[in-house]
PDB file of N, CA, C and O in Angstrom:
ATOM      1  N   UNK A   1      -7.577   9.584  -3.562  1.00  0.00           N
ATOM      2  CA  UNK A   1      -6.465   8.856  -4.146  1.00  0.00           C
ATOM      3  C   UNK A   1      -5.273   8.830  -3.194  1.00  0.00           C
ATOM      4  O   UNK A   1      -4.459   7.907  -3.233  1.00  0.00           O
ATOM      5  N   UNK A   2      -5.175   9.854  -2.337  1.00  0.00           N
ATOM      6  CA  UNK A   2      -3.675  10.090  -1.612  1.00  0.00           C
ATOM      7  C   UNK A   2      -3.913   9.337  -0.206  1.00  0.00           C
ATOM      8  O   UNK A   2      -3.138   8.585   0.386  1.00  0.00           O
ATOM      9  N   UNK A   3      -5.380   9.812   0.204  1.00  0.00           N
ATOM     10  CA  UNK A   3      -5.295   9.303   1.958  1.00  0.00           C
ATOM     11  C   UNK A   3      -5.957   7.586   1.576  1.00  0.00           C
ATOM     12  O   UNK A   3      -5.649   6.594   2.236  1.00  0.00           O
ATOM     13  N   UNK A   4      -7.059   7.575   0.175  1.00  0.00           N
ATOM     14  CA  UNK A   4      -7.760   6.296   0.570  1.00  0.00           C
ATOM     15  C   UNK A   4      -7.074   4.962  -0.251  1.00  0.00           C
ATOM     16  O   UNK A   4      -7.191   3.804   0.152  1.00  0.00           O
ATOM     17  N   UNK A   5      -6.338   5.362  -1.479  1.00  0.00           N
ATOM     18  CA  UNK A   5      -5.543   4.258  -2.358  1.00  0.00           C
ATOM     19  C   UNK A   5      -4.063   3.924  -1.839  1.00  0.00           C
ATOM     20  O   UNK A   5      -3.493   2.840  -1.959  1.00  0.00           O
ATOM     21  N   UNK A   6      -3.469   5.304  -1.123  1.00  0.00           N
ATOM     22  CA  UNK A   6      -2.015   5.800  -0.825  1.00  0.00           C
ATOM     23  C   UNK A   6      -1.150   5.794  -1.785  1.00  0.00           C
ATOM     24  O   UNK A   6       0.044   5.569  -1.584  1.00  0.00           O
ATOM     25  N   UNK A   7      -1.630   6.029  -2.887  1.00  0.00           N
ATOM     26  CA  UNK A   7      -0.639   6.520  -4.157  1.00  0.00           C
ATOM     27  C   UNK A   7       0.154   8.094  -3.989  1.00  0.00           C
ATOM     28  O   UNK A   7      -0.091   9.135  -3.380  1.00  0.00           O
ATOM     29  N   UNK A   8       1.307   7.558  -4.967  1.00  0.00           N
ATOM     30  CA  UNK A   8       1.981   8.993  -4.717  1.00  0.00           C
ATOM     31  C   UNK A   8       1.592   9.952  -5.733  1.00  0.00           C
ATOM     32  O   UNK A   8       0.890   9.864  -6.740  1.00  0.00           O
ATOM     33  N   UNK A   9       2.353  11.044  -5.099  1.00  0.00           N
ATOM     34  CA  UNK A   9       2.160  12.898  -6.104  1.00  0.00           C
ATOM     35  C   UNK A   9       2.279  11.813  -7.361  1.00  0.00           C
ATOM     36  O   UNK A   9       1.243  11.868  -8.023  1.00  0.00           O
ATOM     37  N   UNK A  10       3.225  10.846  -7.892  1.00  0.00           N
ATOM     38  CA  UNK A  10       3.692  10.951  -9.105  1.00  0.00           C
ATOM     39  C   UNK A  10       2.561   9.844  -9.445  1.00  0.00           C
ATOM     40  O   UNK A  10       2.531   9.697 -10.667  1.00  0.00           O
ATOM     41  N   UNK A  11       1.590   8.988  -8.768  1.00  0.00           N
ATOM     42  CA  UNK A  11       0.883   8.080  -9.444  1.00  0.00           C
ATOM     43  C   UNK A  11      -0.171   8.713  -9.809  1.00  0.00           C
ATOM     44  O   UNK A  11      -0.796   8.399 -10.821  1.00  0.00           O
ATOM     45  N   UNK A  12      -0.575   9.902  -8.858  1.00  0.00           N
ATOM     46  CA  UNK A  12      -1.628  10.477  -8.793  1.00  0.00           C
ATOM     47  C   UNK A  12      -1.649  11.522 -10.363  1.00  0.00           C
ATOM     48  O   UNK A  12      -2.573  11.511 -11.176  1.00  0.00           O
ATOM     49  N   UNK A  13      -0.425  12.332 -10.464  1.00  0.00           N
ATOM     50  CA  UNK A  13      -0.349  12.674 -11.239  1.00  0.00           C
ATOM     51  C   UNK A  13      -0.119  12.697 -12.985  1.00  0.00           C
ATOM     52  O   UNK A  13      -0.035  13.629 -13.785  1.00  0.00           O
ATOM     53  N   UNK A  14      -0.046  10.662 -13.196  1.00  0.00           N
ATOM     54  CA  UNK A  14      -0.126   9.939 -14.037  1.00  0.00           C
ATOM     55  C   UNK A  14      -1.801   9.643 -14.141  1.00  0.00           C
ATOM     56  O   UNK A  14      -2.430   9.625 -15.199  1.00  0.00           O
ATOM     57  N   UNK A  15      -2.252   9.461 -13.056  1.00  0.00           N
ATOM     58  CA  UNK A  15      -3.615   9.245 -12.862  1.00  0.00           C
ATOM     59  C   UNK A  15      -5.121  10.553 -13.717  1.00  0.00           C
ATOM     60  O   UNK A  15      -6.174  10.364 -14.325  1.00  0.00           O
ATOM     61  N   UNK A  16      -4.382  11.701 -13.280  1.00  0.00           N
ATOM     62  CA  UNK A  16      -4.772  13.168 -13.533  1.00  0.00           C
ATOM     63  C   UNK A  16      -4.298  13.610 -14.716  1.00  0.00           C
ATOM     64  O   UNK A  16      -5.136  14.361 -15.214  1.00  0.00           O
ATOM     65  N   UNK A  17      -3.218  13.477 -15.486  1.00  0.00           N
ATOM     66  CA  UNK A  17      -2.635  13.841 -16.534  1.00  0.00           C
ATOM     67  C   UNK A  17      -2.095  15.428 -15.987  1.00  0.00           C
ATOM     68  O   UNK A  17      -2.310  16.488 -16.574  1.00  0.00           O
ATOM     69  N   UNK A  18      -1.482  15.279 -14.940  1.00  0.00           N
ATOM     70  CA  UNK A  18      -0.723  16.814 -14.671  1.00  0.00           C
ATOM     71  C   UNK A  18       0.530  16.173 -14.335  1.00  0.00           C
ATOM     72  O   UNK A  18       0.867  15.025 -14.623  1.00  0.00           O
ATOM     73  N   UNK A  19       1.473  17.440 -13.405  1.00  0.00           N
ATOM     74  CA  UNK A  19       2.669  16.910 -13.159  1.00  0.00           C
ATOM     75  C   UNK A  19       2.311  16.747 -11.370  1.00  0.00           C
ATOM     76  O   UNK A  19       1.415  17.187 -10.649  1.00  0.00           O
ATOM     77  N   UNK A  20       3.489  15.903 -11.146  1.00  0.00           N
ATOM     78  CA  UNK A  20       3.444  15.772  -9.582  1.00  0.00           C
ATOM     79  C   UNK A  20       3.752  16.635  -8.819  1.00  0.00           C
ATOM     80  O   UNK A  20       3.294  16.591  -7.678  1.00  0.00           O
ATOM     81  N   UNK A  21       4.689  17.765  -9.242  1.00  0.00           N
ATOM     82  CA  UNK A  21       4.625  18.724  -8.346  1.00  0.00           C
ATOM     83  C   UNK A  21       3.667  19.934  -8.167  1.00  0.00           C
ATOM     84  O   UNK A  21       3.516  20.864  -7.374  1.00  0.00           O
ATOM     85  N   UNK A  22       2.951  19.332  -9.591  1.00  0.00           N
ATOM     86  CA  UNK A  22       1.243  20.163  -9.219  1.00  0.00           C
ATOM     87  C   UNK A  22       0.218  20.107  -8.153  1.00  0.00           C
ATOM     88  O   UNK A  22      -0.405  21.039  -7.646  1.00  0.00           O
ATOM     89  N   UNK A  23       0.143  18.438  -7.833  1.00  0.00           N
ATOM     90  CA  UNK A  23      -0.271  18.270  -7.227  1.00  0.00           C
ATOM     91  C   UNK A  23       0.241  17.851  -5.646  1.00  0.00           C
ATOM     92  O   UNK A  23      -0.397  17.249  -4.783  1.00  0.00           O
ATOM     93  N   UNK A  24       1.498  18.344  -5.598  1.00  0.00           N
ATOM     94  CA  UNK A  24       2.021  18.477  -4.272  1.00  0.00           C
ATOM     95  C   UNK A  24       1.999  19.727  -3.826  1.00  0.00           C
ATOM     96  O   UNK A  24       2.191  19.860  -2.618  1.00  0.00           O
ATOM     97  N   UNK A  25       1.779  20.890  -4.603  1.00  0.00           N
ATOM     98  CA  UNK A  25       1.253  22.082  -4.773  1.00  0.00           C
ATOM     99  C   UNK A  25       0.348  22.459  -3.904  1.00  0.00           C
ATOM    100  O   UNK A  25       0.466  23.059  -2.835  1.00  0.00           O
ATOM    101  N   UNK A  26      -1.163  21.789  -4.820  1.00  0.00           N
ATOM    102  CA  UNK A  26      -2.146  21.762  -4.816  1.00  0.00           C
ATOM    103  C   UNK A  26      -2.378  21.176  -2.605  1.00  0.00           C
ATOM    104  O   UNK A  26      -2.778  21.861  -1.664  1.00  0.00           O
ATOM    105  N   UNK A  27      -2.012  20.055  -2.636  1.00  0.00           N
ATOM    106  CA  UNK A  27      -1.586  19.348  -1.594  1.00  0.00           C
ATOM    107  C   UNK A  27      -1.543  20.382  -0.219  1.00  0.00           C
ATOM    108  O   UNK A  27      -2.300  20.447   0.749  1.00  0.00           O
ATOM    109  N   UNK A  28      -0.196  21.229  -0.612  1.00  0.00           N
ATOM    110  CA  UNK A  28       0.276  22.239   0.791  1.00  0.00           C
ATOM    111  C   UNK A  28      -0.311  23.552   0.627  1.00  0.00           C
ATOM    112  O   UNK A  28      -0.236  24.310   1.594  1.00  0.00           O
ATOM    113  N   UNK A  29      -1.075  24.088  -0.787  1.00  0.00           N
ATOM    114  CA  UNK A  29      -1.775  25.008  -0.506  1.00  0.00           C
ATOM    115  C   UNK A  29      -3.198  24.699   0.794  1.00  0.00           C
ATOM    116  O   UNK A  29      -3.305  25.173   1.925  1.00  0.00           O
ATOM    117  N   UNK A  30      -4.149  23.701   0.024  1.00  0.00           N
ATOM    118  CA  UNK A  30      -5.112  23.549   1.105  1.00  0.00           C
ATOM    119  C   UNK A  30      -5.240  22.975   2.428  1.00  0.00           C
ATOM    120  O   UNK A  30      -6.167  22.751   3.206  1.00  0.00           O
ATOM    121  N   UNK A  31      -3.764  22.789   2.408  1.00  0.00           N
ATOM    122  CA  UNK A  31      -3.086  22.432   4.244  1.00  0.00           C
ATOM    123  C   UNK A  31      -3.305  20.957   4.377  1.00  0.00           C
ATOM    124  O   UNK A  31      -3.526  20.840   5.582  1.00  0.00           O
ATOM    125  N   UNK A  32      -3.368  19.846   3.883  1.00  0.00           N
ATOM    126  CA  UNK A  32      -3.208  18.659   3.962  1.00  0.00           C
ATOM    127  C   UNK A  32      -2.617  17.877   4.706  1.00  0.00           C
ATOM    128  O   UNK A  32      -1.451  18.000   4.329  1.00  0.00           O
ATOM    129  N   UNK A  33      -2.623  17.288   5.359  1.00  0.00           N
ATOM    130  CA  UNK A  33      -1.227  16.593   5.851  1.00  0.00           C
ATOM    131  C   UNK A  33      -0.508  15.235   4.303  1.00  0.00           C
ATOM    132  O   UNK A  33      -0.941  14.452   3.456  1.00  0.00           O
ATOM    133  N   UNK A  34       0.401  15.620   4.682  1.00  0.00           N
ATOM    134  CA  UNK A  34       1.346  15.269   4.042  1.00  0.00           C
ATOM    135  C   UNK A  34       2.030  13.938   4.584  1.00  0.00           C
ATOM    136  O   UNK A  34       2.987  14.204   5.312  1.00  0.00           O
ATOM    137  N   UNK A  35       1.770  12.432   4.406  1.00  0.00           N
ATOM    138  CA  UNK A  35       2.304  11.331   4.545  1.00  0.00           C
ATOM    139  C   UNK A  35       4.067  11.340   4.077  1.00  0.00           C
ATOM    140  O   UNK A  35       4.161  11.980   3.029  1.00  0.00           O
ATOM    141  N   UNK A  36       4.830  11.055   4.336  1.00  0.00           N
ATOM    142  CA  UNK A  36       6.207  10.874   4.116  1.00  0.00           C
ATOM    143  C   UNK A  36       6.208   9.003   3.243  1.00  0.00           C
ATOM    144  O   UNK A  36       5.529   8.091   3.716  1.00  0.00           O
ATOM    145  N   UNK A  37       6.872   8.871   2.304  1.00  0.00           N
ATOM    146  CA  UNK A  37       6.905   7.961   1.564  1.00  0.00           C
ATOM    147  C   UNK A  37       7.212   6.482   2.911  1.00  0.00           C
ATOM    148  O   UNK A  37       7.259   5.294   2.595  1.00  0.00           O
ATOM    149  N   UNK A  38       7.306   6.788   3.728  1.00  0.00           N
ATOM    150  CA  UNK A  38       7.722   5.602   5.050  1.00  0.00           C
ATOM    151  C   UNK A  38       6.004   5.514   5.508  1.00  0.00           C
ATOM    152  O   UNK A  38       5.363   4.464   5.547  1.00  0.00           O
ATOM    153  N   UNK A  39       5.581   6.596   5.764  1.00  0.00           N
ATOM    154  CA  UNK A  39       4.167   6.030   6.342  1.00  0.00           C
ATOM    155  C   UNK A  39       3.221   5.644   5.143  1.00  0.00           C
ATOM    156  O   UNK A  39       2.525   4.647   5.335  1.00  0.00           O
ATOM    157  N   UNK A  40       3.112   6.202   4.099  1.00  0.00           N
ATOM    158  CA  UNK A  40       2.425   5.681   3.110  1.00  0.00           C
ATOM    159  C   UNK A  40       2.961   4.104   3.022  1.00  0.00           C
ATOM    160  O   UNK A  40       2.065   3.359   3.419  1.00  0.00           O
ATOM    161  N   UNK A  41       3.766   3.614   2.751  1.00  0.00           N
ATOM    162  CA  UNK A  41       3.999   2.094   2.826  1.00  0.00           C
ATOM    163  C   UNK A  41       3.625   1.426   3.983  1.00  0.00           C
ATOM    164  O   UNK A  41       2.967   0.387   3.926  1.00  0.00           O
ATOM    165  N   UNK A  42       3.973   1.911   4.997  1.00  0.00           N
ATOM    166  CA  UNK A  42       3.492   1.087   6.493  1.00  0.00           C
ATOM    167  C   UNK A  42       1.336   1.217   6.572  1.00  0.00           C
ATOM    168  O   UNK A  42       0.518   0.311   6.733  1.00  0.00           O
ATOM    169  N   UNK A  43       1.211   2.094   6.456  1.00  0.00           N
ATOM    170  CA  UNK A  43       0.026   2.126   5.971  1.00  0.00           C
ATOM    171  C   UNK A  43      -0.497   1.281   4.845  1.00  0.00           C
ATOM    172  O   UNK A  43      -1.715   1.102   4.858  1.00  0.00           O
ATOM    173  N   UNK A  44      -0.038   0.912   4.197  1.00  0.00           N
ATOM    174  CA  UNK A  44      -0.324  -0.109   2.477  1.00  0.00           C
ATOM    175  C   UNK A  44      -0.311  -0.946   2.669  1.00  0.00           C
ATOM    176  O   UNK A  44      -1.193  -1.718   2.294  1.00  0.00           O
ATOM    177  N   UNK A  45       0.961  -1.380   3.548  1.00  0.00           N
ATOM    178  CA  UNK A  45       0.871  -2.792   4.108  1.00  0.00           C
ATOM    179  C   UNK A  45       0.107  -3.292   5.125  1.00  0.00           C
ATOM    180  O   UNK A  45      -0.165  -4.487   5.241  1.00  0.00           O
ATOM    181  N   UNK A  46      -0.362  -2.154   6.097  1.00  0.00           N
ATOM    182  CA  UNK A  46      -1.486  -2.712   6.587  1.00  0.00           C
ATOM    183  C   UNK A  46      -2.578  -2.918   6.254  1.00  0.00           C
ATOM    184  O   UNK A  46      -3.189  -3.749   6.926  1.00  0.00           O
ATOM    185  N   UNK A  47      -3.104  -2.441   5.402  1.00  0.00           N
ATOM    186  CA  UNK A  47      -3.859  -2.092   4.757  1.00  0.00           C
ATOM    187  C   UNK A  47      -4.079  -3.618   3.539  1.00  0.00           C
ATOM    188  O   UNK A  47      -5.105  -4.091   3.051  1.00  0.00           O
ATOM    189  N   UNK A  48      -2.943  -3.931   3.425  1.00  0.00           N
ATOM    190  CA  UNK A  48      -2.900  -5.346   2.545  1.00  0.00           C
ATOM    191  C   UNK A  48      -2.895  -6.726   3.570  1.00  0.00           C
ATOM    192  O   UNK A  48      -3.051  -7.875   3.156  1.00  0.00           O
ATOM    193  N   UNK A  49      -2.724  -6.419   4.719  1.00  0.00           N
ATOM    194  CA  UNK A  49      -2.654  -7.597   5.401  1.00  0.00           C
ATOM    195  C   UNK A  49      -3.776  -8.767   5.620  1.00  0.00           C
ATOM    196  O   UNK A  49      -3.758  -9.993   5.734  1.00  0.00           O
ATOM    197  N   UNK A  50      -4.667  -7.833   5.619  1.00  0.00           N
ATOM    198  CA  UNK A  50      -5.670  -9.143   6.210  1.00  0.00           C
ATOM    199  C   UNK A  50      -6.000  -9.846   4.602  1.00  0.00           C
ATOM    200  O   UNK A  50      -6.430 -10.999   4.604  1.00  0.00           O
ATOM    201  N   UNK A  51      -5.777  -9.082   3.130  1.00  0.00           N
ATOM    202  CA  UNK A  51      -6.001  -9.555   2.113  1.00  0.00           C
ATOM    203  C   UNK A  51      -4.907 -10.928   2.205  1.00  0.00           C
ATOM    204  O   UNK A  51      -5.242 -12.090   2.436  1.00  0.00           O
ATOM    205  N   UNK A  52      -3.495 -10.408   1.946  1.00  0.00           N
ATOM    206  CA  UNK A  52      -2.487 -11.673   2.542  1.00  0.00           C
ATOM    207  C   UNK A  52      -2.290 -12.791   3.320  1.00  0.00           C
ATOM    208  O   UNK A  52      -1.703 -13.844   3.071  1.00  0.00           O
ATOM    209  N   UNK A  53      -2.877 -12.397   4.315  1.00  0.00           N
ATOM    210  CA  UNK A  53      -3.492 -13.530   5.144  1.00  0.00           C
ATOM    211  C   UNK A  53      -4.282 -14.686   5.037  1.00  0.00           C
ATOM    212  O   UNK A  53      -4.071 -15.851   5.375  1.00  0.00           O
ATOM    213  N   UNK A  54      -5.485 -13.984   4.357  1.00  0.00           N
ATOM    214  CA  UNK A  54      -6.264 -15.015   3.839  1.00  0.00           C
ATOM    215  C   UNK A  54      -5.628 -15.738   2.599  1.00  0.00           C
ATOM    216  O   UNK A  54      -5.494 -16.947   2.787  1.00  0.00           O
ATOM    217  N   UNK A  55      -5.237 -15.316   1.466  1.00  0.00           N
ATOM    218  CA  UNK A  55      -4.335 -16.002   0.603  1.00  0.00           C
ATOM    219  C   UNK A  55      -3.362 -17.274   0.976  1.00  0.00           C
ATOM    220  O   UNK A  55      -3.296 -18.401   0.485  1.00  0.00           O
ATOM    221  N   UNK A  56      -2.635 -16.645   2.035  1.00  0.00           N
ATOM    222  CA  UNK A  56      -1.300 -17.588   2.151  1.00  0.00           C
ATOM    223  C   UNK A  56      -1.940 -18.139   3.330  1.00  0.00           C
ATOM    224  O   UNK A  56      -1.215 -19.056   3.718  1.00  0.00           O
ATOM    225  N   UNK A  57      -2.862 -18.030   4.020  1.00  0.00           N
ATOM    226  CA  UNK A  57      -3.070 -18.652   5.925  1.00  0.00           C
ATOM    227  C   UNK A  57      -4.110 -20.393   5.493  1.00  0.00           C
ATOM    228  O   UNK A  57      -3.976 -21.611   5.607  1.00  0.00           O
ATOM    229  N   UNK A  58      -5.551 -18.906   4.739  1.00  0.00           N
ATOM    230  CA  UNK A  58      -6.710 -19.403   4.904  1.00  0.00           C
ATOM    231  C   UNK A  58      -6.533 -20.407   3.269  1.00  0.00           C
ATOM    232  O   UNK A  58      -6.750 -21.605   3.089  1.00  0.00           O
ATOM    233  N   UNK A  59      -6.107 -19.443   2.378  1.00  0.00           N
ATOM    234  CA  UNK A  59      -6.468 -20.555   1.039  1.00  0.00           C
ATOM    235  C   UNK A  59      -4.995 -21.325   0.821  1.00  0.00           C
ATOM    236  O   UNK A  59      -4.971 -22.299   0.070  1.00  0.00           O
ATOM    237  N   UNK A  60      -4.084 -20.995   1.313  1.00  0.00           N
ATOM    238  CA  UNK A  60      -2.895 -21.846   1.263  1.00  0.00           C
ATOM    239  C   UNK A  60      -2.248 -21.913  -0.122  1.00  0.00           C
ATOM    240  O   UNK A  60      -2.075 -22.986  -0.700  1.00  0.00           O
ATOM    241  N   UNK A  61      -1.815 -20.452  -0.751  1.00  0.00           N
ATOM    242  CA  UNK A  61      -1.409 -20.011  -1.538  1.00  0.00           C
ATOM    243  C   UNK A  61       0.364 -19.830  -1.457  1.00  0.00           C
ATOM    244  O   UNK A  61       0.980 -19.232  -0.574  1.00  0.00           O
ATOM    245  N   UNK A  62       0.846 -20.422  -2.460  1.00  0.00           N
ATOM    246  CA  UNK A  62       2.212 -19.962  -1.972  1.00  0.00           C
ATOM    247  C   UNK A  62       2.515 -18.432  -2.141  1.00  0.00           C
ATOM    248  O   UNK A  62       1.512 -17.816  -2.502  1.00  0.00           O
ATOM    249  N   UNK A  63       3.476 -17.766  -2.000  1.00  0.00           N
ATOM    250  CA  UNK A  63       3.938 -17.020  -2.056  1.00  0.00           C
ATOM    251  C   UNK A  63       3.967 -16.553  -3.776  1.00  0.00           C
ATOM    252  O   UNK A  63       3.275 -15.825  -4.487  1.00  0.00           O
ATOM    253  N   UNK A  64       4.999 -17.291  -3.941  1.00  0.00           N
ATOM    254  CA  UNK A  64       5.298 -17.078  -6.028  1.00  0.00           C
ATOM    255  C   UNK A  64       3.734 -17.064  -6.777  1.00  0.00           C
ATOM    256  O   UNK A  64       3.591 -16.283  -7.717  1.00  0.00           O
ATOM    257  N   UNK A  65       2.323 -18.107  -6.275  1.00  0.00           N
ATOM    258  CA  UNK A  65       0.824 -18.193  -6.743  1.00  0.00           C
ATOM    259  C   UNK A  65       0.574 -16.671  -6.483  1.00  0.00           C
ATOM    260  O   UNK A  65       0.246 -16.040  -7.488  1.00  0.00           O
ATOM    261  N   UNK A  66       0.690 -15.828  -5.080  1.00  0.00           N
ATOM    262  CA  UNK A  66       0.196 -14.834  -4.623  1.00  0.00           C
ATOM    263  C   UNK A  66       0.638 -13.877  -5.677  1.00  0.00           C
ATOM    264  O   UNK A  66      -0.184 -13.149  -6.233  1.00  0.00           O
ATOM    265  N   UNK A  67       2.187 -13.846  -6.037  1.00  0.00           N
ATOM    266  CA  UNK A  67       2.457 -12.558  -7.220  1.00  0.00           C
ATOM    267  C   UNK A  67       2.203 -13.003  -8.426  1.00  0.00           C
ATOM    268  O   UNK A  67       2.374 -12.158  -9.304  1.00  0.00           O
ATOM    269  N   UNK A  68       1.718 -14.438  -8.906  1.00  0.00           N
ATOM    270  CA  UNK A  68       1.237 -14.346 -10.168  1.00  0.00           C
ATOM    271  C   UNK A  68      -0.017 -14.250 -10.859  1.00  0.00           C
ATOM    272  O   UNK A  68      -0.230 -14.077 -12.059  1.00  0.00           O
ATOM    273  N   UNK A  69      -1.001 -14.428  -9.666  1.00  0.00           N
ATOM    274  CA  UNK A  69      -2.665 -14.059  -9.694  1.00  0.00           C
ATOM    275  C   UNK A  69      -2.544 -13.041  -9.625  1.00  0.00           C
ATOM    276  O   UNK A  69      -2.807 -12.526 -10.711  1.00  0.00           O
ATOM    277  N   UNK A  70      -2.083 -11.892  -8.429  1.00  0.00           N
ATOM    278  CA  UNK A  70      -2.251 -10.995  -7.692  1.00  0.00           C
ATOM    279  C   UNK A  70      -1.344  -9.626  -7.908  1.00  0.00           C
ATOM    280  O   UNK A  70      -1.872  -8.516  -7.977  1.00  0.00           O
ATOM    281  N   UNK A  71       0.212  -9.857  -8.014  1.00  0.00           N
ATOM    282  CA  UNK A  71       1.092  -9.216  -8.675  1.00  0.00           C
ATOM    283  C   UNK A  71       1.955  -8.530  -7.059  1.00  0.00           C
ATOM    284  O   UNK A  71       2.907  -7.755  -7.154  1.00  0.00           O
ATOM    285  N   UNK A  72       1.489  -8.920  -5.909  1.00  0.00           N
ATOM    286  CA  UNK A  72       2.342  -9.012  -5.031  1.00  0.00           C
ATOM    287  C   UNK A  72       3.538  -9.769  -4.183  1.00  0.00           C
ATOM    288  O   UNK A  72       3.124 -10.491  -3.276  1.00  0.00           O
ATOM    289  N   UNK A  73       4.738  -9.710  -4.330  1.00  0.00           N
ATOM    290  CA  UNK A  73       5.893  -9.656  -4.367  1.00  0.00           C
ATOM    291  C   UNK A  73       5.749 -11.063  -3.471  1.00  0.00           C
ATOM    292  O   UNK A  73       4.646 -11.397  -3.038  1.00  0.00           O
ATOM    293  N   UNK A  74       6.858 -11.797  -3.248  1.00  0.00           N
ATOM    294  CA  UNK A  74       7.022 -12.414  -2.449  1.00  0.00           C
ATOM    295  C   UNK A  74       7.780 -11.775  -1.147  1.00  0.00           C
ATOM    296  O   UNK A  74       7.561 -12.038   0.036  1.00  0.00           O
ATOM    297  N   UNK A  75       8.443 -11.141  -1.529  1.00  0.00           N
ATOM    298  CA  UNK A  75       9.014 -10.162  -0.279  1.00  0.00           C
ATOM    299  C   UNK A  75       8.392  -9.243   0.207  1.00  0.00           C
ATOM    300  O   UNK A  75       8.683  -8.569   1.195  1.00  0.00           O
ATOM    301  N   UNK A  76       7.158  -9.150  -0.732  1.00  0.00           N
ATOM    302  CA  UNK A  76       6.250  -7.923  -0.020  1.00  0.00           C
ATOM    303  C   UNK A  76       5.304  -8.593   1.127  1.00  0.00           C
ATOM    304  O   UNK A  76       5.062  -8.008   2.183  1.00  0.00           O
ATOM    305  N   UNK A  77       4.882  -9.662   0.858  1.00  0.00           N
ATOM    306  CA  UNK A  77       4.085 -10.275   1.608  1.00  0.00           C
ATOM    307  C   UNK A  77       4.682 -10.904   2.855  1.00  0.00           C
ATOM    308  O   UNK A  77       4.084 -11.078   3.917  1.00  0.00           O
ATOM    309  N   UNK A  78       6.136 -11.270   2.540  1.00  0.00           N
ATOM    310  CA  UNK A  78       6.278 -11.801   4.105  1.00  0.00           C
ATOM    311  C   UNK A  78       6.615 -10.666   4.631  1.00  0.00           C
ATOM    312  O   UNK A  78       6.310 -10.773   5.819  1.00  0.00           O
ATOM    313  N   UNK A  79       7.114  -9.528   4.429  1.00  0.00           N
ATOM    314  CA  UNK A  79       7.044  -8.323   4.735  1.00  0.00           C
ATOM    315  C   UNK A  79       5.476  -7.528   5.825  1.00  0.00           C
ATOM    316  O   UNK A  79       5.400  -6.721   6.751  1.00  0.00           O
ATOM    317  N   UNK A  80       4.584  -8.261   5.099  1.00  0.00           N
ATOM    318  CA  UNK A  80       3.290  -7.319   5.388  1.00  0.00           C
ATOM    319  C   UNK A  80       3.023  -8.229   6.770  1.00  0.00           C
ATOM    320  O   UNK A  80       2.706  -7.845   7.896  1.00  0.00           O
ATOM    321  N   UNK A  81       3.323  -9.870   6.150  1.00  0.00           N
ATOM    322  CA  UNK A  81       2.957 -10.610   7.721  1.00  0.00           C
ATOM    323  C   UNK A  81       3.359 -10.452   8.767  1.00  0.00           C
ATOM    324  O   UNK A  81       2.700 -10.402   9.806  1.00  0.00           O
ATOM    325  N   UNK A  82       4.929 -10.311   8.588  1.00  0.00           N
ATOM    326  CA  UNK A  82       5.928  -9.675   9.602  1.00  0.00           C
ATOM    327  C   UNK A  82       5.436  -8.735  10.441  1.00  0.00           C
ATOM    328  O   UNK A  82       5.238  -9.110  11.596  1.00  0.00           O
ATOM    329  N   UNK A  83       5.160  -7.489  10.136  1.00  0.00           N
ATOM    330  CA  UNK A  83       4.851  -6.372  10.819  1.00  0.00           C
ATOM    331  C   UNK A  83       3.422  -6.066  11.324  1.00  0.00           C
ATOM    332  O   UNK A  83       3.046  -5.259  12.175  1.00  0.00           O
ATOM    333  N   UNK A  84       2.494  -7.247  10.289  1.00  0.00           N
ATOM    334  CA  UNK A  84       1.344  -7.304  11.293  1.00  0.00           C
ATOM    335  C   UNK A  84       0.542  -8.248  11.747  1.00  0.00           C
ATOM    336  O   UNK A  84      -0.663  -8.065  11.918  1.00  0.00           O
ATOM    337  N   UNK A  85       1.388  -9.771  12.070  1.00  0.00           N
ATOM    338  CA  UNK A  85       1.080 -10.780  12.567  1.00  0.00           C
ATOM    339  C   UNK A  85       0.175 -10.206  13.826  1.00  0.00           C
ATOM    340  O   UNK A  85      -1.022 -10.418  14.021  1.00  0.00           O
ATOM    341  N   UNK A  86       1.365  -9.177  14.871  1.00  0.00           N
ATOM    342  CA  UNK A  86       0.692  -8.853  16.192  1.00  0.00           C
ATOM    343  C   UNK A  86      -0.986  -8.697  16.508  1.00  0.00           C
ATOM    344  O   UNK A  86      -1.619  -8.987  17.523  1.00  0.00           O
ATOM    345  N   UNK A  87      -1.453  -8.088  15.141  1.00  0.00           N
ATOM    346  CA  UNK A  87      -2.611  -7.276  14.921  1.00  0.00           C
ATOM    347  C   UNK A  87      -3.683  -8.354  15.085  1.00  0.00           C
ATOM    348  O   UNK A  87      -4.873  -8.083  15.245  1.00  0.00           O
ATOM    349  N   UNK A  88      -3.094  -9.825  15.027  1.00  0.00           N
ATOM    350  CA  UNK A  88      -4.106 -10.677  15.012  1.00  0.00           C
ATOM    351  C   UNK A  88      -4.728 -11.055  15.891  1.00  0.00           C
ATOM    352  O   UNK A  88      -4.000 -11.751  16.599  1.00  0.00           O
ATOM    353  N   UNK A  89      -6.033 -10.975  16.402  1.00  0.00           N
ATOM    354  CA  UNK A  89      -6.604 -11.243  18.120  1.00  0.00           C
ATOM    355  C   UNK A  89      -6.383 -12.387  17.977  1.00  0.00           C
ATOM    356  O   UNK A  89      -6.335 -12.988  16.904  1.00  0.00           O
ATOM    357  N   UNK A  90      -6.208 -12.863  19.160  1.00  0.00           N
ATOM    358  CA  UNK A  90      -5.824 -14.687  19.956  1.00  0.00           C
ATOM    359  C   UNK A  90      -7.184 -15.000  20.770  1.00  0.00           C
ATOM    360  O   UNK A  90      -7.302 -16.055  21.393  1.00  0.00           O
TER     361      UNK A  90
END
């Protein structure tokens, strides 16, 4: 849930029915590494990009279509293109 969805202590722990600092606990007892709420997002968004892409590139989805099928933002998405247009081989 933490390294492969990138949800947080507190989704995870909505997820589990405990509290989040149980499982941030749980987390630094068995030595984990620990994502900082900045790399978990930069990670998410990469992680969403090539989905975005195809939406808005390949099927020619607007933006406002993308968060009302999908439930992602319009600012999230030009967001995600932004930072990983580069990633695209030429």
């Amino acid at each position: 849930m933490y390294n492969e969805d990138l949800l947080s202590f507190e989704q995870i722990a909505e997820a589990t029915k405990t509290d989040w600092w149980t499982v941030k606990n749980m987390f630094k007892a068995k030595g984990a590494e620990l994502l900082s709420t900045k790399e978990r997002g930069i990670r998410r968004r990469s992680r969403d990009f090539e989905k975005i892409y195809n939406l808005h590139y390949v099927d020619g989805l607007a933006f406002t279509k993308i968060y009302k099928e999908y439930g992602l933002s319009p600012t999230y998405c030009k967001q995600v293109l932004r930072e990983n247009m580069s990633t695209l081989k030429k």
